[in-house]
C-alpha positions in Angstrom: -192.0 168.6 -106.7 -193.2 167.8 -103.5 -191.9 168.0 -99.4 -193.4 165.6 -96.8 -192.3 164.2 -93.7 -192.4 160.9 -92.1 -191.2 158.5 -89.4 -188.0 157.2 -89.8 -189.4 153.8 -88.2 -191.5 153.7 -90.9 -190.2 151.7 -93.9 -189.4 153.6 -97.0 -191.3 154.1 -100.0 -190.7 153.7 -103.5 -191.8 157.4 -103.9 -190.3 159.0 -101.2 -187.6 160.4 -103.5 -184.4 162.0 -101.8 -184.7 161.0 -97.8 -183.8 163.5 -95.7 -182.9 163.0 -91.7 -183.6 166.0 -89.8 -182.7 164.8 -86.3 -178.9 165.7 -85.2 -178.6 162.4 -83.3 -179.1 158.9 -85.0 -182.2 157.6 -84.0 -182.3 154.6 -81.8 -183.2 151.1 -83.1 -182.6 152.0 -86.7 -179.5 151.0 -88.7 -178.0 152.9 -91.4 -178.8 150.4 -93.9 -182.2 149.6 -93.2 -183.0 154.0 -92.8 -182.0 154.5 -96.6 -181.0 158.0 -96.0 -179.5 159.9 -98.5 -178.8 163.1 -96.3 -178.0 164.0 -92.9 -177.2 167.7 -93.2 -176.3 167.9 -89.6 -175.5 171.7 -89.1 -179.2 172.3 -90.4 -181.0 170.3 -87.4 -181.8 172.0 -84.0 -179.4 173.1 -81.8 -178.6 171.0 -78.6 -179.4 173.3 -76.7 -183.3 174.1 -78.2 -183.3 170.6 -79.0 -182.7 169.8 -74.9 -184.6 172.9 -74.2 -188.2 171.7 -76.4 -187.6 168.3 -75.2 -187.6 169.5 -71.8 -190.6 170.6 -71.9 -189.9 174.0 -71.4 -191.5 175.9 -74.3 -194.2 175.8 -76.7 -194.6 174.6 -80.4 -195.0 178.4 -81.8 -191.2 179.1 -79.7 -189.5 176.3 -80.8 -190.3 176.9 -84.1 -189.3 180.7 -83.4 -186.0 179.8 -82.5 -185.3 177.2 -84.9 -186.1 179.3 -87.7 -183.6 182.1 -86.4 -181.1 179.0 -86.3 -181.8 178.3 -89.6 -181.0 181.8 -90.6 -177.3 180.8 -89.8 -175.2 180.8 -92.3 -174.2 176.9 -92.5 -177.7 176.4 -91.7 -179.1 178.5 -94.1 -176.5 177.4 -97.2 -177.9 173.5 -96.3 -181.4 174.8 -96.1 -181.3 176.4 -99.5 -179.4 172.9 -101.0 -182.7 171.1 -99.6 -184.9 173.7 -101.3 -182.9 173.0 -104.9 -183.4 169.2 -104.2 -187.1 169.8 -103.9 -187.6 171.6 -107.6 -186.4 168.7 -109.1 -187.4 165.7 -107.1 -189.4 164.6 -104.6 -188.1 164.9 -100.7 -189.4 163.3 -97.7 -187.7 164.7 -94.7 -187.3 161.9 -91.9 -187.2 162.1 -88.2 -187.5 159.9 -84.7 -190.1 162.1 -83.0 -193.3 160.2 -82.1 -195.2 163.7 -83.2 -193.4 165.2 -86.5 -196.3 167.6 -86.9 -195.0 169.2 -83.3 -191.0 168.7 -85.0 -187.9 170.4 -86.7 -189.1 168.3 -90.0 -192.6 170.2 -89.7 -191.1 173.6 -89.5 -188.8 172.3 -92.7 -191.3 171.3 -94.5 -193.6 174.8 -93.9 -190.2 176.8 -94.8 -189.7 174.1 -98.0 -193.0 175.1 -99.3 -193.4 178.3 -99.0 -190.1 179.0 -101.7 
């Protein structure tokens, strides 16, 4: 089906399918109810420690996404990775998160690894 990624201030759509949040911490502002995730797979979201590390300022795009994807490779990581990839062969996904630039995110490295299996 398909993979995309979108705000998670942004209200939900009737086709966004299966909503995915890729953040590890709730985002501020927004309640549970009103977010209409489905999934939080937790232990596939960026460490703290590359999460306070990107956010920091610290590193590039093309690293973060480096280290993220060798996080991924983890095996918790890795078994909720491949759960998401199943869920996107028989429905649509949008994969959710806070940042104010998802294209620069963890839900725009998803979506590229999503895609390309």
């Amino acid at each position: 089906m398909s993979v995309r990624v979108r705000r998670i201030y942004d209200p939900p759509e009737s086709d966004d399918g299966v909503r995915v949040l890729v953040d590890r911490l709730w985002p501020r502002g927004v309640s549970k109810e009103d977010a209409h995730v489905d999934e939080w797979p937790k232990a596939m979201t960026p460490s703290t420690e590359l999460r306070r590390w990107y956010h920091g300022g610290e590193g590039s795009y093309e690293e973060f996404r480096r280290r993220y994807e060798a996080e991924l490779a983890e095996p918790e990581a890795a078994e909720l990775l491949d759960h998401i990839r199943k869920l996107t062969r028989r429905c649509h996904v949008t994969l959710l998160t806070a940042s104010k630039e998802p294209e620069q995110s963890q839900a725009s490295v998803l979506a590229g690894l999503l895609k390309k299996k």
